[in-house]
RODO-2510 file (C-alpha; in nm, 4 decimals, decimal comma):
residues 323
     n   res          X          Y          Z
     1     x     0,0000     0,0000     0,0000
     2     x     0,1581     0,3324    -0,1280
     3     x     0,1458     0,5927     0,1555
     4     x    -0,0560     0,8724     0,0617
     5     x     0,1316     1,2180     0,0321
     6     x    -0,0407     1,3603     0,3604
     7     x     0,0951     1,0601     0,5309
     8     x     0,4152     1,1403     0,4600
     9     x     0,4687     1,4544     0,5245
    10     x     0,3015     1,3600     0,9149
    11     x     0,4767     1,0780     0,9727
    12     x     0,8364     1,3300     0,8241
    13     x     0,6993     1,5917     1,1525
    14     x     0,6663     1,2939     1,4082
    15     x     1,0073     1,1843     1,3700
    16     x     1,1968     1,5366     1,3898
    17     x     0,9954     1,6094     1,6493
    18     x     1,1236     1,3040     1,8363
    19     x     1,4597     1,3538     1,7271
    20     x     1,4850     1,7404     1,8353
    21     x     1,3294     1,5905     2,1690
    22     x     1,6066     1,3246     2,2030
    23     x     1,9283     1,6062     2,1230
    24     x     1,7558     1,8359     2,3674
    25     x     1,7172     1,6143     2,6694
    26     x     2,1268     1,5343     2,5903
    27     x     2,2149     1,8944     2,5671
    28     x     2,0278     2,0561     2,8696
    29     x     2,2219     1,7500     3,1258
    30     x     2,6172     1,8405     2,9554
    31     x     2,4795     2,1920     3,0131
    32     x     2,3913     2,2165     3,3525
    33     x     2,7195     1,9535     3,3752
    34     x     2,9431     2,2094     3,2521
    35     x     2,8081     2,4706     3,5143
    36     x     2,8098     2,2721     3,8022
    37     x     3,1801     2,1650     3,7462
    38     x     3,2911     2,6075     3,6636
    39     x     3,1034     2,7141     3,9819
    40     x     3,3181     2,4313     4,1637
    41     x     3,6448     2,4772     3,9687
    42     x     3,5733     2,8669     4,0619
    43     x     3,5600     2,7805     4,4363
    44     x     3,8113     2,5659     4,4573
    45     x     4,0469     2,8181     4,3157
    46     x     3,9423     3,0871     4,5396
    47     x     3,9942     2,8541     4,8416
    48     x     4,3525     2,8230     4,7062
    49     x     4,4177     3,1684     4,6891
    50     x     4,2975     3,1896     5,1116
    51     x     4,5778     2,9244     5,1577
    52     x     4,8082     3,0774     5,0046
    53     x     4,7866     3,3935     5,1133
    54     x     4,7304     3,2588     5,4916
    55     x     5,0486     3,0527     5,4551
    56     x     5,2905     3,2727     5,2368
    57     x     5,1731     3,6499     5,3018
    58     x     5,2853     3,8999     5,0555
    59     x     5,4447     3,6277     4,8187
    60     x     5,1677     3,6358     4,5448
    61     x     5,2382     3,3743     4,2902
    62     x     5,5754     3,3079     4,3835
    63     x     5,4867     3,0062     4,5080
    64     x     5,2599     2,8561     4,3384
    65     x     5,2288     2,7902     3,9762
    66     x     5,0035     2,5675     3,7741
    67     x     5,0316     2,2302     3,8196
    68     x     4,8096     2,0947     3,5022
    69     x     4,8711     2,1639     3,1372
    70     x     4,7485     2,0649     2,8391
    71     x     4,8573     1,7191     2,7583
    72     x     5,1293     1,6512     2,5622
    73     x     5,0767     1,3924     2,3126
    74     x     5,2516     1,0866     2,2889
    75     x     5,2961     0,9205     1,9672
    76     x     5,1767     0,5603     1,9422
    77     x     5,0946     0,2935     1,6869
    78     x     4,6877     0,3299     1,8184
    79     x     4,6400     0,6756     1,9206
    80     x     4,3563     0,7458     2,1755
    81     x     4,1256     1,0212     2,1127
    82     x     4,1918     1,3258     2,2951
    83     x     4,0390     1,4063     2,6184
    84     x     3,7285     1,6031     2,5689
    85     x     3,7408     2,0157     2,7402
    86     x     3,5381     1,9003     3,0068
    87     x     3,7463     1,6048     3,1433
    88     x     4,0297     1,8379     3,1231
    89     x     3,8567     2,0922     3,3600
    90     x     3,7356     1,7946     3,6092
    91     x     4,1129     1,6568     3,6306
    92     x     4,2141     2,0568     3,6683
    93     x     3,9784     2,0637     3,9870
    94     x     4,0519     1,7056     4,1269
    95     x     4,4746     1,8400     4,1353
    96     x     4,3390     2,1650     4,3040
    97     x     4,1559     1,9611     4,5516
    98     x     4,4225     1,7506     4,6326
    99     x     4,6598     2,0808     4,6507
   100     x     4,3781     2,2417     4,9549
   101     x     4,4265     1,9458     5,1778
   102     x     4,8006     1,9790     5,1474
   103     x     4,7889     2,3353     5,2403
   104     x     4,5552     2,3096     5,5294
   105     x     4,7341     2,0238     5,6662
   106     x     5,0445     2,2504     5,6422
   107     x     4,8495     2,5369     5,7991
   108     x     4,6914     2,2778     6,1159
   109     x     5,1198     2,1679     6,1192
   110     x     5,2342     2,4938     6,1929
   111     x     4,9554     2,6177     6,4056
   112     x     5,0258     2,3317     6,6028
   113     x     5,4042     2,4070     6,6448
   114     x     5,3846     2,7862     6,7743
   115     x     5,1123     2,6434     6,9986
   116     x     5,4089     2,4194     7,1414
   117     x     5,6220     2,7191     7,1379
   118     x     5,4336     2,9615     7,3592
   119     x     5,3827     2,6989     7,5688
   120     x     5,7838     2,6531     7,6251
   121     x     5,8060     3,0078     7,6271
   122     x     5,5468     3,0437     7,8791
   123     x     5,6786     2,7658     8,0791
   124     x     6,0670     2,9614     8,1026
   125     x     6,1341     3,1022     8,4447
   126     x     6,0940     3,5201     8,4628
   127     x     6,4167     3,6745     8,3524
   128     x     6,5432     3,4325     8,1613
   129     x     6,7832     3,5765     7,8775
   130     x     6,7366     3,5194     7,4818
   131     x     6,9428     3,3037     7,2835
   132     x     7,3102     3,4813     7,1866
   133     x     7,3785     3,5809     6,8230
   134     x     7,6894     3,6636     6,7203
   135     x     7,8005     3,9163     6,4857
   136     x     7,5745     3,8186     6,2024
   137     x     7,3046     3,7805     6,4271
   138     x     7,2750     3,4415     6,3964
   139     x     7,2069     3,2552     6,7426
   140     x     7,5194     3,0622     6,8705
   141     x     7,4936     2,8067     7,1401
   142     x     7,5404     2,9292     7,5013
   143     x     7,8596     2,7420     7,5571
   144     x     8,0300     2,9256     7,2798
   145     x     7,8032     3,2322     7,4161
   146     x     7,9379     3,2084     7,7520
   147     x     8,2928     3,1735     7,6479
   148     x     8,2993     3,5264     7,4300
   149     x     8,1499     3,6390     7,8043
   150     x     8,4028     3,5100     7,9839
   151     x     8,6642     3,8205     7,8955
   152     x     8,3797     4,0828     7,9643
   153     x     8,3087     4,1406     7,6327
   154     x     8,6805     4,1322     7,4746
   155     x     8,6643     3,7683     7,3082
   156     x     8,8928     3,8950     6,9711
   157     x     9,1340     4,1493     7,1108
   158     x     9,3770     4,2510     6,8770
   159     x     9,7603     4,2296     6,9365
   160     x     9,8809     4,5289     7,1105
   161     x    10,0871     4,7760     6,8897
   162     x    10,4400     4,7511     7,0413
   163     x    10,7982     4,9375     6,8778
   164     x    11,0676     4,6949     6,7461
   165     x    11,3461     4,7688     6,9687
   166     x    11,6886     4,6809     6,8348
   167     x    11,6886     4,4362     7,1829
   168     x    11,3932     4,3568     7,4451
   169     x    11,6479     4,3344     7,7238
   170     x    11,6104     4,7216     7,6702
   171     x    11,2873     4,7559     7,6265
   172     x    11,1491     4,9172     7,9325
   173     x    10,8547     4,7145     8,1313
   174     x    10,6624     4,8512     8,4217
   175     x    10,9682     4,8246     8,6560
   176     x    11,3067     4,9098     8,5271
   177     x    11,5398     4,6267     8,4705
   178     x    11,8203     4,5687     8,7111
   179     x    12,1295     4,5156     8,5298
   180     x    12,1662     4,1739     8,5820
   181     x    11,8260     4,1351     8,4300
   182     x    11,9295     4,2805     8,1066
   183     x    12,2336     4,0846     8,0779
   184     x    12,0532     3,7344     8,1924
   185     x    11,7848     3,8249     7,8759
   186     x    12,0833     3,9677     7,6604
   187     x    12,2059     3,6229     7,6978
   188     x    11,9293     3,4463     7,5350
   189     x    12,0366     3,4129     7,1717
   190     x    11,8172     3,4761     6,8757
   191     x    11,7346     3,2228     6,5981
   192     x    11,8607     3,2978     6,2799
   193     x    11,7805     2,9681     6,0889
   194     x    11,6713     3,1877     5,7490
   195     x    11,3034     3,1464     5,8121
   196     x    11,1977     3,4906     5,9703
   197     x    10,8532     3,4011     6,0932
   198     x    11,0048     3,0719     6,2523
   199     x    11,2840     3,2668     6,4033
   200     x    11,0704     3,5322     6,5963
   201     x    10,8144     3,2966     6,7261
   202     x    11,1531     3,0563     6,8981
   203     x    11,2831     3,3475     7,0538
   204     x    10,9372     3,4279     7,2557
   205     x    10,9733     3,0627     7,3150
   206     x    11,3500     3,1124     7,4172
   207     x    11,2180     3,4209     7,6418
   208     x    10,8956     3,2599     7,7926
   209     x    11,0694     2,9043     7,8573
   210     x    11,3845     3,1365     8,0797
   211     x    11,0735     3,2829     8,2432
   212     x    11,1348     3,6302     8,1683
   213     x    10,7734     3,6795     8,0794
   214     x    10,7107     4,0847     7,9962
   215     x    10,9966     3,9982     7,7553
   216     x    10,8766     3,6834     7,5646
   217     x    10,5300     3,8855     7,5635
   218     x    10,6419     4,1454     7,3828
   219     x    10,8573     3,9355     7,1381
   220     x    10,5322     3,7719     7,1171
   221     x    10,2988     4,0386     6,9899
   222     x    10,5517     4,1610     6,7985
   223     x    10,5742     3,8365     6,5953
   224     x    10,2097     3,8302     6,5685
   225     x    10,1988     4,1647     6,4083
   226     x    10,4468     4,0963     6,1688
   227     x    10,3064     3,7554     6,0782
   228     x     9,9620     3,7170     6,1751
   229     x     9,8953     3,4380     5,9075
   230     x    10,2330     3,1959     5,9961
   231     x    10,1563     2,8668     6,0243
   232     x    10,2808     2,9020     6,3881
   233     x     9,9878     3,1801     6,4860
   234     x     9,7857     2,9494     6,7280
   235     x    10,1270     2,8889     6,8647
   236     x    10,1585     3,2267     6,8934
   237     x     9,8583     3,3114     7,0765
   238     x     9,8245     3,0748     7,2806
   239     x    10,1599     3,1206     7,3742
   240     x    10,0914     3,4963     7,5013
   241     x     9,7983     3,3412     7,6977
   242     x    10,0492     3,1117     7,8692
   243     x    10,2992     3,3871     7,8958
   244     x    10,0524     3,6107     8,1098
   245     x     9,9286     3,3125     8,3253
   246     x    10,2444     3,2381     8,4379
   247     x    10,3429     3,6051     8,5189
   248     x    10,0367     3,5659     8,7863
   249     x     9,7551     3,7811     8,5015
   250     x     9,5075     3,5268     8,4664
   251     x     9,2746     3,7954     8,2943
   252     x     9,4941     3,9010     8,0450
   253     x     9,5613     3,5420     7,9626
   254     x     9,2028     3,4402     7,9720
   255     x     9,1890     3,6820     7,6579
   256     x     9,4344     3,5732     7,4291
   257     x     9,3332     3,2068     7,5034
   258     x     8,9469     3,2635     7,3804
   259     x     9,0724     3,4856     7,0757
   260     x     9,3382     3,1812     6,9901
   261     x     9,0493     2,9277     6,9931
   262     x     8,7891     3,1148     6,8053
   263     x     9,0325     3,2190     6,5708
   264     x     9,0909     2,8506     6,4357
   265     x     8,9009     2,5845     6,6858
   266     x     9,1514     2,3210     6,4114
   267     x     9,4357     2,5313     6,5140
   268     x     9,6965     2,3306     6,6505
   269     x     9,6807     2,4653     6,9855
   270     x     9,3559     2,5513     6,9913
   271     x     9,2980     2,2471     7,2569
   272     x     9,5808     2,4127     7,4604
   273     x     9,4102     2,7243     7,5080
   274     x     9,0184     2,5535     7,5866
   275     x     9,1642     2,3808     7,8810
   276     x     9,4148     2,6752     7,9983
   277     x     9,1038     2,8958     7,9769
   278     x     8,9336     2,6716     8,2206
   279     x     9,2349     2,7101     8,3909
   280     x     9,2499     3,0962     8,4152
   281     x     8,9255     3,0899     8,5220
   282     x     8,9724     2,9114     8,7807
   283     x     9,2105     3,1256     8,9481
   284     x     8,9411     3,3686     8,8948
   285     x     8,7380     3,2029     9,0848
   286     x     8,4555     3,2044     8,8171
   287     x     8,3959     2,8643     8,8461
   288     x     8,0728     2,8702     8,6334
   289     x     8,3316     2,9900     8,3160
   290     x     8,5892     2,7314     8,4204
   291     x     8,3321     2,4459     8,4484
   292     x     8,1823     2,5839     8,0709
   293     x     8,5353     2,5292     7,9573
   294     x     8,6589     2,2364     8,0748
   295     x     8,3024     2,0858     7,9302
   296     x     8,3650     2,2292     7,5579
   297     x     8,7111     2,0680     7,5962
   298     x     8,6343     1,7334     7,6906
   299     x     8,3442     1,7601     7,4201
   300     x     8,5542     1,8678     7,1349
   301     x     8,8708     1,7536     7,1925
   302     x     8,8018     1,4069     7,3736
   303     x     9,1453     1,2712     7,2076
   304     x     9,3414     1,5626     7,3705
   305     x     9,1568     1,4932     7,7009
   306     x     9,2396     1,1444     7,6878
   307     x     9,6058     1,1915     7,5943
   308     x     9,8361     1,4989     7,5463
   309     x     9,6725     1,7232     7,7846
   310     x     9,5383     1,4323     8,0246
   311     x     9,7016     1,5651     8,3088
   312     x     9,6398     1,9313     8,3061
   313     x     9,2897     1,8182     8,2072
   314     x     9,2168     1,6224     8,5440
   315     x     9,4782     1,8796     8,7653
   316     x     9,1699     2,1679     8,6686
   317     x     8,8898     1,9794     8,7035
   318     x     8,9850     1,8499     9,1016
   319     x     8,8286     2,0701     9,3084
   320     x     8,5642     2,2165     9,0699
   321     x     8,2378     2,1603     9,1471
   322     x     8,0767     2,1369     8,8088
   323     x     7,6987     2,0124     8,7439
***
């Protein structure tokens, strides 16, 4: 039976109908889709922007920079199709969702740790003193704090200027020299091996070891003026310290011993003048300094302790009371 031309054309309206029905009822769900995922991509973003500026004030973008972008293809023998715009944009939010609980969990971290630290703060007894810096302002530990203290203040002095006399026997200390005195040091003959630095630094040696100490300390300074970077400096120094210890100026020597051991704490008497530190302060009586001493030497130079210095080491610490 032929269809009659009325027929047609009804039955042509029916099925466009149904078929504009059927694209519609795809089109409105992807639409409202597509909406629901930019309003959440929208907040998601904005919620990173908080963090960020909660956890990194003033930094802007420095710190954080995209972390999806477009996808670089990959050539293969069967290549997929590419992902459509709107997977993209889900895979965008799922990374920024991810990138929130890493920042609040950062945030609830640190919160957490200045919480602890008010707490120890609150918990230190009144008048208690901040940590020392040192000259960079960076904080130093309070062993190494209390030993710049120990010299009130003067933990680097500087050699003293002092003239080059043509002999020390006439140079002219704090009591005039008896005659004999001057002969007894004229005595004392000078190095003269070729090696200038070498030969200056044995004759304070020559001076200190006959015990005429204002004499071997001014040979002293004067070789560390005129060769403060011989490989015999912390010899030097710490040779001055020992110089004034013996000549009964503990304070004096308590100075050259810290500048010798914060000059070069490798310095091969840098040991010597840690435990002869300890030593000076105890004849100051400060036996809070002596006992800080003694501790940094037996810490940092346990070999020394043990050995070489052994029995100056345990001759200091009897009668010390040290916690």
């Amino acid at each position: 039976m032929v269809p009659s031309p009325l027929r047609s054309a009804r039955l042509r309206y029916v099925t466009g109908a149904a078929l504009a029905l059927v694209m519609a009822g795809g089109v409105v769900p992807a639409l409202a889709q597509s909406n629901n995922t930019e309003l959440r991509l929208n907040k998601v973003e904005s919620e990173v922007r908080a963090l960020q500026r909660k956890v990194f004030p003033g930094s802007g973008d420095k710190y954080f920079t995209p972390e999806i972008s477009a996808p670089t293809p990959t050539p293969s023998a069967n290549p997929l199709p590419s992902t459509s715009a709107l997977s993209d944009v889900l895979t965008r939010m799922d990374s920024l969702e991810a990138q929130v609980a890493r920042l609040t969990g950062q945030v609830e971290q640190n919160s957490n740790r200045i919480t602890q630290l008010e707490a120890r703060m609150a918990a230190l007894p009144a008048g208690t003193q901040p940590l020392a810096t040192n000259d960079a302002g960076v904080p130093v530990p309070a062993a190494q704090a209390n030993l710049g203290a120990m010299t009130g203040g003067a933990s680097n002095p500087r050699p003293t200027p002092t003239p080059a006399p043509s002999q020390l026997a006439a140079a002219k200390p704090a009591t005039p020299p008896t005659s004999a005195r001057v002969q007894a040091v004229s005595a004392i003959a000078k190095p003269s091996t070729g090696d200038a630095a070498e030969d200056e630094y044995s004759y304070g040696y020559r001076l200190w070891e006959a015990k005429f100490y204002p004499e071997a300390q001014q040979q002293l300074k004067l070789y560390l003026e005129k060769y403060p970077k011989s490989p015999r400096a912390s010899w030097g120094r710490n040779l001055l310290g020992r110089s004034f210890l013996d000549d009964g100026n503990p304070l004096e020597a308590a100075k050259w011993f810290v500048q010798n051991y914060q000059a070069d704490k490798r310095g091969e008497r840098a040991p010597d003048s840690l435990l002869y530190l300890a030593v000076s302060m105890k004849q100051l009586q400060d036996t809070k300094r002596a006992c800080i001493a003694l501790s940094e030497f037996g810490t940092t130079y346990a070999a020394e302790a043990a050995g070489r210095l052994k029995s100056v080491y345990d001759t200091t610490r009897n009668g010390l009371k040290c916690s």
